[in-house]
Every structure is written in structure tokens, then in C-alpha cells.
C-alpha positions in Angstrom: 0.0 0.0 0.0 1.2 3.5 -0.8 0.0 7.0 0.2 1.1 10.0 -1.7 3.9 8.1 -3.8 5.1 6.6 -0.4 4.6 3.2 0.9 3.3 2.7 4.6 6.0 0.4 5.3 8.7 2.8 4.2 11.6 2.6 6.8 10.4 -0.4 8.8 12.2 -3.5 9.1 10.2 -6.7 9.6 11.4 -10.4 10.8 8.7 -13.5 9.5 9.2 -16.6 11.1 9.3 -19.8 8.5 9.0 -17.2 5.8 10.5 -19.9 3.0 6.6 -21.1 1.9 3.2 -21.3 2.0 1.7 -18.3 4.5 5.1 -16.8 6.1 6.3 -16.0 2.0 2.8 -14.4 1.4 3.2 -12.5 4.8 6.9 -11.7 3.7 6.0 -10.5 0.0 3.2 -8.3 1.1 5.2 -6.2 3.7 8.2 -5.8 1.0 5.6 -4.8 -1.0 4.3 -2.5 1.6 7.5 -1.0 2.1 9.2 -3.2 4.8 12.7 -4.5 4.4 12.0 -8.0 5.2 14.1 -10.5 6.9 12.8 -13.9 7.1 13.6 -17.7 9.4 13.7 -21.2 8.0 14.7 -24.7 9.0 14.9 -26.1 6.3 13.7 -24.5 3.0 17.5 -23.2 2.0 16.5 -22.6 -1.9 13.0 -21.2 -1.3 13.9 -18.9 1.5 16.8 -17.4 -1.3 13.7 -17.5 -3.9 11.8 -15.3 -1.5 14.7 -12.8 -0.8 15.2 -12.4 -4.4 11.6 -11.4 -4.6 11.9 -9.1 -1.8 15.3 -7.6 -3.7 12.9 -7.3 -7.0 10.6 -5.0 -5.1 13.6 -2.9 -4.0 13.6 -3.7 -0.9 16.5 -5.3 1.4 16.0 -8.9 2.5 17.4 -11.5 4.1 17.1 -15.5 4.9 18.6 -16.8 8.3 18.3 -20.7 9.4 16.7 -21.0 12.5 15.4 -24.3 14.2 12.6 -22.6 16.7 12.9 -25.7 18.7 16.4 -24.5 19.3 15.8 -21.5 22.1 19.6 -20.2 21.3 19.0 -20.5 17.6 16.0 -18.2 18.4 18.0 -15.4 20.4 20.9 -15.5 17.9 18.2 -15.2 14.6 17.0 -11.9 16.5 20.4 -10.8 17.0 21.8 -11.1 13.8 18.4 -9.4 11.9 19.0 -6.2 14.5 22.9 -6.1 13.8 22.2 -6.4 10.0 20.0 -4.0 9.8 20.2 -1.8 12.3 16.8 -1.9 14.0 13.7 -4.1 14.4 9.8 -3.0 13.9 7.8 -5.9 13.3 8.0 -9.5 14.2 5.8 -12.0 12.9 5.4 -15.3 14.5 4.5 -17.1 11.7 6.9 -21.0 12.2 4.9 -23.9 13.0 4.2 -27.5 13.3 1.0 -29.8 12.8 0.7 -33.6 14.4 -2.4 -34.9 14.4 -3.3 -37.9 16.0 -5.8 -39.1 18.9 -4.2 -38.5 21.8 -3.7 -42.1 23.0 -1.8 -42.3 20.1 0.8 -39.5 20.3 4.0 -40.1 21.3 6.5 -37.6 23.7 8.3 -36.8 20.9 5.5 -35.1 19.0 4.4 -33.3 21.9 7.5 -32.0 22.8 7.8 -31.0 19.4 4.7 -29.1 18.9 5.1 -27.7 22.1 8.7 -26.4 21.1 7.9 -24.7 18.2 4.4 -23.8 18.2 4.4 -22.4 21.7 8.1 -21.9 23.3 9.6 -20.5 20.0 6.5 -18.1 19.5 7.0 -16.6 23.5 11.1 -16.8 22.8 10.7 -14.7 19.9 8.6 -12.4 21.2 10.9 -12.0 24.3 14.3 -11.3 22.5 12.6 -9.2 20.0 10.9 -7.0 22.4 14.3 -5.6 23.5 14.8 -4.2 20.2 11.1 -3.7 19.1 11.2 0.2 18.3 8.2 2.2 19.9 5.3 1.5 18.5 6.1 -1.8 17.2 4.3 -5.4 16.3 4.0 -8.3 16.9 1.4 -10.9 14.8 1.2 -14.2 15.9 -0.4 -16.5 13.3 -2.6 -19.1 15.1 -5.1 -21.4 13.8 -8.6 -21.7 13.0 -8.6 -24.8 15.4 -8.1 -23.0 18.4 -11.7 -21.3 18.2 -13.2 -24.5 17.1 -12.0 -28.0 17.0 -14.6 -29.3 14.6 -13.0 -33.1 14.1 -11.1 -35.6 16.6 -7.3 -36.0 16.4 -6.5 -32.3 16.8 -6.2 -32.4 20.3 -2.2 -31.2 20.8 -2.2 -28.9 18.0 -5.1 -27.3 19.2 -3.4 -27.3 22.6 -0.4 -25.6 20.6 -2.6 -22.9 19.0 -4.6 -21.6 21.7 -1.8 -21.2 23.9 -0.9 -18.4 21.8 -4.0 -16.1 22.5 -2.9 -16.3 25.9 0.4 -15.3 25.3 -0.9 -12.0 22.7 -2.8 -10.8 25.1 -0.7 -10.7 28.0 2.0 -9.4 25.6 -0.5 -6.6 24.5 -1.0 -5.8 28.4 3.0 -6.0 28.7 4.1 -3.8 26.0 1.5 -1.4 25.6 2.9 1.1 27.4 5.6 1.3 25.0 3.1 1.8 22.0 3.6 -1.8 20.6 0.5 -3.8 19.9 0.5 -7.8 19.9 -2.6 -9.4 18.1 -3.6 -13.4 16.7 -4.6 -14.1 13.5 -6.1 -17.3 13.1 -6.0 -19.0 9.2 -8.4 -21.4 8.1 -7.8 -23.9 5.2 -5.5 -21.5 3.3 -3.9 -23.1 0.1 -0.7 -24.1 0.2 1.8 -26.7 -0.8 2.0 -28.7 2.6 -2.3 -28.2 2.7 -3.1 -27.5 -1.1 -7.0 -26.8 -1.9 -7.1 -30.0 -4.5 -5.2 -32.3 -2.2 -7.4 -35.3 -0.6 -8.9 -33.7 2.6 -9.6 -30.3 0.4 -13.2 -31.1 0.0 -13.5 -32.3 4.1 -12.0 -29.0 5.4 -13.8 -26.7 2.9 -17.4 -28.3 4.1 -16.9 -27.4 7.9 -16.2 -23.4 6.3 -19.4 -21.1 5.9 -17.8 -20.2 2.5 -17.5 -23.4 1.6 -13.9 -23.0 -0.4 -10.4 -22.6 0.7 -8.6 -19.0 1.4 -4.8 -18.3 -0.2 -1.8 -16.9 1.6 -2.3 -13.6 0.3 -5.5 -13.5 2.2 -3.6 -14.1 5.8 -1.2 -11.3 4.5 -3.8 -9.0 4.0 -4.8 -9.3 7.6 -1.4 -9.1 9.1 -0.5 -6.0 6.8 -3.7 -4.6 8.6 -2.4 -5.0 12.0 0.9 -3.7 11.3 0.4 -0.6 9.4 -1.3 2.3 10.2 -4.9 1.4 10.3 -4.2 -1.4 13.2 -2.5 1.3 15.8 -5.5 1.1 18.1 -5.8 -3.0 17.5 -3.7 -4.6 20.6 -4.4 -7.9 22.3 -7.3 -8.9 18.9 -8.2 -12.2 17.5 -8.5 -11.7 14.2 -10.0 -14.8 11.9 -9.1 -15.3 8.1 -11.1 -18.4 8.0 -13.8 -18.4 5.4 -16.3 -19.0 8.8 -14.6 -21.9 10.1 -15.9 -20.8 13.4 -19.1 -19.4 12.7 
């Protein structure tokens, strides 16, 4: 978005969390596009994080891929560090990195709940923490959580939803927190959103679009929409908000 020749973003410098693919690039590409020089985490996605970047670069903005396991809490702290030091300041943090196991609970082992726990919950709060010590005044922080934490509307989702809803705990006591420093926190909460890992023609497509009041699946650009909301100029008096992009999942 621009206004009078000069994008809202202009000057800001933005960190998205598993920004290599699916939502986190859509999130990344719309605040470069917005003006924000982007910097973006992956674990594992080497060549599409670069892909992204060189996106970001088209659009004349600066951006930047750092790997980053957020079940790794120093990984986390050092990622944060190195975005500040390479660009000199931090506006925006989006906690976008996540996990999905889904299984009945009887059936899930440690390992996957220590898993989703590490990286859909502890990374989330760890990120949050180190970046609000360089989070100029007036900063944000979007957490992207899920559609399933308003409504669980099938069995097997029990630990991911677990995950997920942990996180509107944690935006709004970081909206309480930070407030006072003019940074906002808020939750946005995707629905089936068309990706590679969850595409809209893949075999549970037409299961998940029934339980929507829409009926059909949203895209990425949709949850960046939302996000781009929250962070620019028309979201300053939105702190502590859930905020759902999902076609009336939870209607």
C-alpha cells in the first residue's frame, strides 16, 4: 500500500518466522511490498527462503534468509540478533513458524508433543521476548494461530489445538506488557488456506472446505492481507485482537 507516492511500510524492518513457503512468503512479500525491508527464518527450505529474498530484492527492498530451528531456544536469540545487527533496527515481528501432528491422543507419542510444544508455543513466547528488546516504539507483533483453536470441529487435533490456543494467551498478555511502549500484539487465526504442505485439491480439500461457511479454501495472500492490517497504520489502536481469516470456520 502507498499514500502520496510513499509506501506505509517505508523505513520499517520486519522479521517472518518460517517465511521460505506457503503463508510466512505471502506474509513476507506483502510487507516488502508494503515497504518493509524483510528478513525472514527457515529450518529447512535453503533454496525457497533465497527464492523469497530475491523477490523481496525485485521490489527494492532489502531482504534476508537466516536458518533458524525454533525448537532451538539459542537459535531463536541469535536469529533476532543477527536481523538487528544487519539491519540496524527491528519493527515488526511476525510469529508465523509452525508444526502440525495430528493424531488421537492415546496415540501421540513424547516426541511429537515435545515438538509441537517447542515450536508452536516456546519459539512463539522466545521470539517475542528477544525481540521485544529491540522492538522500536510503536512496534508489532502478529502471531499466526489457527482456525482450530476457536473451534476444533474433528477428533485427532487435540495437541495442536493445545499448541494454537496457547498463543492467545500469550498475545494478550504481551498486548498488556508492551502497551505502554506503544507496541501492539494481536492473533490471527487461518483457516484452510492453500498451500503446498495443505493444497486446496489435495485429498482432505473437500472435508475442510465443508466445515467453512464459504465453503472454499482462502490463499496466503488473504492471511497477509490481515497481518499487513495489523501492522500498518490502520491497526494502531488494534492490541491484544483475534483476528480470523477463515472463510467461517468458526461461525
Amino acid at each position: 500500500m502507498t499514500m502520496n507516492g510513499v509506501a506505509e511500510l517505508d523505513g520499517t524492518v520486519a522479521l517472518v518466522t518460517g517465511g521460505s513457503r506457503g503463508i510466512g512468503a505471502a506474509i513476507a512479500l506483502r510487507l516488502a511490498e508494503d515497504g518493509a525491508d524483510v528478513a525472514l527464518t527457515y529450518r529447512d527450505g535453503g533454496q525457497q527462503a533465497e527464492e523469497v529474498v530475491g523477490k523481496i530484492t525485485a521490489m527494492g527492498r532489502r531482504g534476508w534468509a537466516v536458518r533458524a530451528d525454533g525448537a532451538d531456544p539459542r537459535a531463536v536469540r541469535e536469529a533476532v540478533a543477527a536481523v538487528v545487527e544487519r539491519f540496524g533496527r527491528l519493527d515488526v515481528l511476525v510469529n508465523n513458524a509452525g508444526v502440525g501432528v495430528l493424531g488421537l491422543i492415546g496415540e501421540l507419542a513424547p516426541a511429537d508433543v515435545e515438538r509441537v510444544l517447542e515450536v508452536n508455543v516456546r519459539a512463539p513466547f522466545l521470539f517475542a521476548q528477544a525481540a521485544s528488546e529491540h522492538l522500536a516504539d510503536g512496534g508489532r507483533i502478529v502471531t499466526i494461530g489457527s482456525c482450530i483453536a476457536k473451534r476444533v470441529a474433528f477428533p485427532g487435533a487435540t495437541l495442536y489445538a493445545t499448541s494454537k490456543a496457547a498463543l492467545i494467551g500469550l498475545t494478550k498478555a504481551l498486548a498488556r506488557e508492551l502497551g505502554p511502549r506503544g507496541i501492539t500484539a494481536n492473533v490471527v487465526h487461518p483457516g484452510p488456506i492453500d498451500t503446498d504442505l495443505n493444497p486446496a485439491d489435495g485429498p482432505s480439500a473437500g472435508f475442510q472446505s465443508s466445515l467453512t461457511a464459504l465453503g472454499r479454501f482462502g490463499a496466503g495472500a488473504d492471511v497477509a492481507a490481515a497481518v499487513a492490517y495489523l501492522v500498518g497504520g490502520d491497526g494502531r489502536y488494534v492490541t491484544g485482537a483475534e483476528l480470523a481469516v477463515d472463510g467461517g470456520f468458526a461461525a
